[in-house]
Structures are given as C-alpha cells and as structure tokens.
N, C-alpha and C positions, 0 to 999 in steps of 0.2 A: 504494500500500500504506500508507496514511494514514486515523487517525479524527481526526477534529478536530486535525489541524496533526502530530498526533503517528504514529510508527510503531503500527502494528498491536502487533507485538511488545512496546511499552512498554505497552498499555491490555490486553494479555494476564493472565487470570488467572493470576497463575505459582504459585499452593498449589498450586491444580489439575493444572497441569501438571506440578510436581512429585511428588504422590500419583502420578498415572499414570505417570510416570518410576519411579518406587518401588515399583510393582507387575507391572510389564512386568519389570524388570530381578530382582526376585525369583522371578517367574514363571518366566522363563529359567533362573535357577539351580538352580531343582527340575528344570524340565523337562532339564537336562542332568545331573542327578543321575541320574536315572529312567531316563535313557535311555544315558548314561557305560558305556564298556567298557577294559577294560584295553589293547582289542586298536586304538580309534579314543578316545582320551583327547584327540585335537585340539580345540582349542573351534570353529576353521574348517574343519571339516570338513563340508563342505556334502552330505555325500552320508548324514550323520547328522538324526537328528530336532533335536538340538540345533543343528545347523548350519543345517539349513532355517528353525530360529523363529529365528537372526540373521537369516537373510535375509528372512525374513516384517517382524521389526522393520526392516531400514534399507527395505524396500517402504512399511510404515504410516507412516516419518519423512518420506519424498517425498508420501504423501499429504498431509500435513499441513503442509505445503510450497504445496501446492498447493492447500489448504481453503482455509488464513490468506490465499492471494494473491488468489484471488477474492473479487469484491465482497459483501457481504454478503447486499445482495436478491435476487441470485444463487439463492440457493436457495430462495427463500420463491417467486417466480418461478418457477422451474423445476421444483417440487414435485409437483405435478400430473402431468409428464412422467415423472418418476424413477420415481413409484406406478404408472403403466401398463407401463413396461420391466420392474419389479419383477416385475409380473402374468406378462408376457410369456415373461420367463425363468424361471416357476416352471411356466408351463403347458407350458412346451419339456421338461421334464423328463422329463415321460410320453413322449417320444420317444426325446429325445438326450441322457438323465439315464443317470451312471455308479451300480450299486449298490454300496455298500461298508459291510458288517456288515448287509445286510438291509434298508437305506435307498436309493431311487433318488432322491440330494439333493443330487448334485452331477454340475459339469460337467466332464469332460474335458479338459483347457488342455494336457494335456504334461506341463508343469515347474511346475503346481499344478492341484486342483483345485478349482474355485469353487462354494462353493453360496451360491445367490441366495438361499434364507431368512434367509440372516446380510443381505444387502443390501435383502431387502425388510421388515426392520426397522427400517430409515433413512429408507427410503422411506414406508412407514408413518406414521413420528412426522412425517414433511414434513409429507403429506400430511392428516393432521389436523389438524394445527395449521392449514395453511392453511386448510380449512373450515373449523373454527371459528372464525376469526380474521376471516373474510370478514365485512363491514358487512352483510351480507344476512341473514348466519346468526344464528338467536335458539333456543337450547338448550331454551327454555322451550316450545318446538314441537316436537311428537310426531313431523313430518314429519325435522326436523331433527334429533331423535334417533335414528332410523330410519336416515338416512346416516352418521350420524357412528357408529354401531355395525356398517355394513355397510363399512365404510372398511376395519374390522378385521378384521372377518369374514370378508371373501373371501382376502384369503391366505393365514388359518388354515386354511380348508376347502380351498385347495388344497395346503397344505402336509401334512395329516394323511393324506392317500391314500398318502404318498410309500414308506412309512409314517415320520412322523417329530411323534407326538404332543406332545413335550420342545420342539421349537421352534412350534409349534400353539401352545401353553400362554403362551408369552411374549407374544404378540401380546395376551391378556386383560388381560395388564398395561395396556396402553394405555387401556382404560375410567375407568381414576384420572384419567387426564388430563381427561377429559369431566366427572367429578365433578366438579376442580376450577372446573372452565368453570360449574359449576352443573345439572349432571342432579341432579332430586333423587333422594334417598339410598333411598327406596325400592326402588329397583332393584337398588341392591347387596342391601339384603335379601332382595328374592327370589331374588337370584343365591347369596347364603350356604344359602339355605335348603333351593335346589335340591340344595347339594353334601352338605350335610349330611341328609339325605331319602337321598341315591343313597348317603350311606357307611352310616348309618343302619342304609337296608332289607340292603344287603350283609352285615351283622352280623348285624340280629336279625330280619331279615324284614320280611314286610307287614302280617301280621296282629301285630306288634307297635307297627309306624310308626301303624297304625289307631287299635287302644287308647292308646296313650300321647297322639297327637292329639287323640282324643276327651276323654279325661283334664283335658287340660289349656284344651281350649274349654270343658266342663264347668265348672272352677275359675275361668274366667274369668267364666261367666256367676253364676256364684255371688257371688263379690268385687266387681263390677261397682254403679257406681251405679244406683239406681233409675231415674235419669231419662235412663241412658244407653240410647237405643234401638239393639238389634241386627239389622241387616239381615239377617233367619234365611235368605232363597232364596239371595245374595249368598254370604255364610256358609257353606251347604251345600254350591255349586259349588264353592268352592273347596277345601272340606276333600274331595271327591269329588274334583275333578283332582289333590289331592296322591295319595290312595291311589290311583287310576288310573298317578302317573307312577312309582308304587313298585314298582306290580305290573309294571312297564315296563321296572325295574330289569335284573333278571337277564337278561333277551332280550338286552338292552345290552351289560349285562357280558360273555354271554356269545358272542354273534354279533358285535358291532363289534370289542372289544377282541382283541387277538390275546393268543395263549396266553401270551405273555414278556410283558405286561402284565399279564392276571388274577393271574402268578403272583406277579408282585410287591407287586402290589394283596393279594394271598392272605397274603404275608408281612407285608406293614404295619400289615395291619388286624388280623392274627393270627385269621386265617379259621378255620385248624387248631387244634382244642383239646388235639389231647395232644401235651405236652410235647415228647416226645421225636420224635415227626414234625417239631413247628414247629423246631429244630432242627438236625434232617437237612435240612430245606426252607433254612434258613441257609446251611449251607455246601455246599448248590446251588446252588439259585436264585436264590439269596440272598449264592453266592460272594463279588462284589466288593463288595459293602457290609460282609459280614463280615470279609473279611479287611484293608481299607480303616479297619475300626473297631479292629482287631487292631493298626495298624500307627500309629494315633495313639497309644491305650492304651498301647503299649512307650515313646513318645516320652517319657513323665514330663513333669515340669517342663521340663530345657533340653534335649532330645534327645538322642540319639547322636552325633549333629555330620555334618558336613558328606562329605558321599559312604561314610558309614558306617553307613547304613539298612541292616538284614537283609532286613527283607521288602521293602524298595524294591529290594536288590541282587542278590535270590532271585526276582524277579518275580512275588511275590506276588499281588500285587493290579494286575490287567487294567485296560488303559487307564489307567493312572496317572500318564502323561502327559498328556493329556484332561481327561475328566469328572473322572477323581482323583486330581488333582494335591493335591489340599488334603492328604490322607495321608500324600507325603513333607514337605510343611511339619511334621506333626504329629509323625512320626518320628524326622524326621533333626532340627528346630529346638525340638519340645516343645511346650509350654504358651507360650512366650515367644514361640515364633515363629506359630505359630496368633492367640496375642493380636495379634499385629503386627498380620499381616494383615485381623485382624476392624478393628480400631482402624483403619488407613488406610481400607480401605472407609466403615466408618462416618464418617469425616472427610470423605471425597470425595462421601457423600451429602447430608449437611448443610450444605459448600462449595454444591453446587451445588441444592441448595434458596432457598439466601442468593440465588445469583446468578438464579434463575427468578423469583424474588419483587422483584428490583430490574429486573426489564426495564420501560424502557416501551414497549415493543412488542407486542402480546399475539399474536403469533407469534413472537417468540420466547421470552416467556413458554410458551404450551405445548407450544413444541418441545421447550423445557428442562425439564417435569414429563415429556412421551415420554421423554426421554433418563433421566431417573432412575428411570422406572418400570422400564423394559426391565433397566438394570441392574440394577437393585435384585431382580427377581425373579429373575435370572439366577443373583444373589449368595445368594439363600436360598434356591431349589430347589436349588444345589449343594453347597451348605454341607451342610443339611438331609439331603442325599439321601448324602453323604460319611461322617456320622454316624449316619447310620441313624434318623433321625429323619423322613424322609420318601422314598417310593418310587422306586426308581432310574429316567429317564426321560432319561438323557443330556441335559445340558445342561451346557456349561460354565460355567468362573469365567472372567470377564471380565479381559481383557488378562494374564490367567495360564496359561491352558493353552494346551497346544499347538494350532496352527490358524493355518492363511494369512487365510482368508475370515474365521475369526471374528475373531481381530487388528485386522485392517483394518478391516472395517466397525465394529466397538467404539470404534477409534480415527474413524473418519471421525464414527460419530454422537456422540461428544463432544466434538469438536473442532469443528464444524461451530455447532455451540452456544458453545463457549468464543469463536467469529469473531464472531459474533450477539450474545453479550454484549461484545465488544472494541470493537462498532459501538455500544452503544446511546447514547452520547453525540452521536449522529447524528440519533438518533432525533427527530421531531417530537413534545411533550408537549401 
C-alpha cells in the first residue's frame, strides 16, 4: 500500500476527500430531517431511512478501504471485464429486475436493493478511458469514433426500456470525455442542434422549424462572400433531413415517451397557453417540483433551522429524500445553506479538473474527465430539475440523497480516481 516509498494515504488528495466528507455528512443530515419522527428520533435506528444511509455510509467507507488497497492498474486492467458484468447485470433485469415506482432497475439482495445503472456508470468511464487510452486507438478515425460512442451507447439503450430515461441521460455525459481526447466539435453541434430542432418543432411546429430555417440559409446566402462557393445538393439534403427529423418529432414524443414524461416535457416547455390550465398542470403534474420550489422560497436567506421545515415536516414535497433532497437544504438552511452546497460542488469540480489535467497517464486522465462528467450532470439535472428550471427525470444529487447503490458506486467512481491520481508518481513520463 505504497506510491513511491510513501503511504497511499499521504499522496491522497485530502481537499477532495474532505469536500466529499462535507457532503455525504450534510446529505445525511437533510436526509434524516426528511425522514425524523417524533415516534423513531434515534439517529441508529437502522430500521429508518436515516438509519439505513449510516449504514449505506460505513458500506461506501469499506469500499474505499478496499479501492485505496488495490493496486492501481488494477482497474485500468480489469476495465474491460467490469463493462461486460455491467452489460450483464443490466440485461438480467428484464428477468430478475425488482419494479419500484414504475422502474424495473433494481435487484432484489434482501437487506438492499442494487441497481447496476449506478455501477454501470463506473464501468463505463473504465471502460472508455481504457479504449481510448489504448496505443492503437486514434480518435481522428471514424472507425474509432464509432466504438468509442457505442461504449456509451449500449447501456443507455438498455437502461431506457427499464423504463429509466434520468439514468439513460447521464451516460451522454461521457461524450465530453471523447471531446476532450479530440472528437472534433462538430458533433456536438449537430448533437445541440438535434435537441434544439426536437424542442423547437414541440413549440412551434414544423412548418415553423421550415421557415425560420429557410430564413436564415437565405441571410446567409445573402451576407456570404462572393467567392465563397455553396454546395446547393449538399445544402439541400440536409436542410431536407432536418424538416424530415421535425416532422418525426411528434410520433417520438408521442409513441416512445411515456405519458409522465410528455407531461413534464408539457410543463417545461409550457406547451399549454392558458394561464390558468398551465397552473393546474403545476400543482399536478407538476406536484413535486412545485411544491419543492415552494419549500426553498419559504427558506429566505438563513432558513427555519434545523428539523423545523413545515413543508419538509408536512410531507410536502415527495421523494424528498431522493431526487429532493436539495428543498430541505433550501428550507430548513436558506440561501446560506443552498450556497454551501453549490460552493462545495463547484470546488470538488474544479479540484478534480486540477487533478485530470496533472495525470501522466492518459487513463487516468480520462477516467478522471468520466468521473467529473457523470457528476457534474448529475449535479445540474438535479439542481435544475429541484428548481424548476429543468424537467423532473429522477436523478439524484451525488453522495446526498438517499440510496445504497447510488452512495456506493459515487463513492467507488471517485475514489477509484483519487487511487489513480495517488499513483501517478509511479507513472512512467
């Protein structure tokens, strides 16, 4: 258990370690707010939600235990294998998969339930970084970008049947990684352009996506240097596949997405124009975001204080242990305590941006951009989605809400990283 003469533990990032200490342990505290009764006010009371996430935490501390003690190529090694069990146990699911709120995404253990989408997000960022990392692989080849986007891709597409769209979407995170490696950036724009066409046409239609397109190929050819020649057949396919993929829209929206997704999609986008419907669609379908937004708003600047949230102690707002846990931070801690937590986040991203950009390893360089991707979108689709500022799609706040699987494997994929940087003094330059 030695880097260069020294303990593991001393070449340990410890900011890092400590952020993550400082969010886990704040985590906990909401989460046993939220969940606190007059009648079970034990904090060891393991037979409570709060009692289960001690036990989920001293589970993630033996992980981590047991990350730091294995060797570091350990994983870069083993990477390959991890992404096939990941597969394996997501395809089991359609068998021997437990349904809970409508999702068949987890497995049955007894005394937890595990879902392997939280594990096949580790496996994932292994498993990329190892191909890309490989002396054979050159990004600047089509063939190469092809695997390195189907790495992702497979256990998005089996993850979205389960139905479980919120962890499907995280795994797109992972394409930053490949930028970074050097996919050129055209892809992301046709990837922006896609979503933006699919919100678009859901607003104003097709025969506005049409005109407005035309519009503006028009102004271009207008403003356009003289000597700049335009590929017109080129040109024309493709402004023909975009209204082709517009008209494509609705069938999408309406036959793939399921009805608790359009409606939410319906709410964001503010589908409904009168007033007083959009509204009523709020404090439906709209419940837990509304009342979630209600429950920051009372917080003021320093909150109600500690185990004296209304609408956290009224049960307001569903799943508030979960997906919205950020609402009793907002409640019970205020503006001071929502700042906290934005401020550590953003420390523990730009920490471990430092630490990706100083590997010489370029495995664990883009293990360590996977690791910050996955969180980082984790951290703004829940924020986002907390405030109303983007559609509710479940997805938690990292090493804050409640969850055995999500804990653990949050903590294994950043810890596994922080081993990888405690190695790189090992490294060959």
């Amino acid at each position: 258990m030695s880097v260069s003469g020294k303990s593991v533990l001393k070449r340990l990032d410890w900011f890092s370690v400590l952020i993550y200490i400082s969010l886990v342990f704040i985590g906990w505290l909401n989460i046993y707010s939220s969940t606190f009764t007059e009648d079970n006010p034990s904090i060891f009371n393991f037979a409570s939600l709060h009692g289960k996430q001690l036990f989920f935490i001293g589970t993630s501390a033996v992980a981590i235990i047991i990350i730091l003690a294995l060797e570091a190529n350990f994983y870069e090694r083993f990477s390959s294998l991890f992404y096939i069990v990941s597969l394996i146990l997501l395809l089991g699911l359609f068998v021997f998969g437990k349904t809970i709120a409508g999702a068949t995404s987890w497995y049955d253990l007894g005394f937890f339930n595990l879902q392997p989408s939280e594990f096949a997000k580790v496996a994932t960022a292994l498993a990329l970084a190892k191909y890309l990392s490989d002396i054979q692989t050159d990004i600047k080849r089509q063939k190469d970008q092809l695997v390195s986007i189907l790495i992702i891709l497979i256990p998005a597409f089996l993850i979205i049947p389960q139905p479980d769209p919120g962890s499907a979407l995280v795994f797109f995170a992972l394409i930053f990684v490949i930028f970074r490696e050097g996919l050129p950036l055209y892809y992301l724009s046709i990837g922006v352009m896609v979503i933006l066409i699919f919100i678009f046409t859901l607003m104003f239609g097709t025969i506005w996506v049409a005109i407005i397109l035309g519009l503006l190929l028009a102004l271009f050819l207008l403003l356009k240097k003289p000597s700049f020649k335009v590929p017109i057949i080129p040109v024309t396919l493709i402004y023909v596949a975009i209204v082709l993929f517009s008209l494509s829209v609705n069938f999408v929206f309406n036959s793939v997405f399921e009805q608790r997704h359009r409606d939410r999609f319906s709410l964001w986008l503010r589908l409904e124009k009168d007033p007083k419907k959009l509204e009523e669609i709020r404090k439906t379908i709209g419940y837990n975001t509304y009342q979630s937004e209600k429950a920051i708003e009372s917080g003021g600047k320093y909150g109600k204080g500690f185990l004296e949230g209304t609408r956290t102690k009224g049960d307001f707002v569903p799943e508030q242990h979960t997906d919205y846990i950020f609402s009793t931070v907002g409640e019970e801690w205020g503006f001071i305590g929502t700042a906290t937590v934005v401020i550590l986040f953003t420390l523990l991203f730009l920490r471990l941006v430092h630490l990706a950009e100083r590997q010489k390893n370029d495995f664990s360089r883009m293990y360590g951009y996977g690791v910050i991707s996955i969180l980082l979108v984790h951290y703004f689709i829940n924020i986002g989605m907390v405030t109303g500022v983007l559609p509710t799609i479940g997805i938690p706040l990292p090493f804050f809400s409640y969850g055995g699987s999500g804990l653990l494997f949050f903590t294994a994929l950043l810890f596994i990283f922080l081993k990888l940087d405690a190695n790189r003094l090992n490294e060959l330059t």
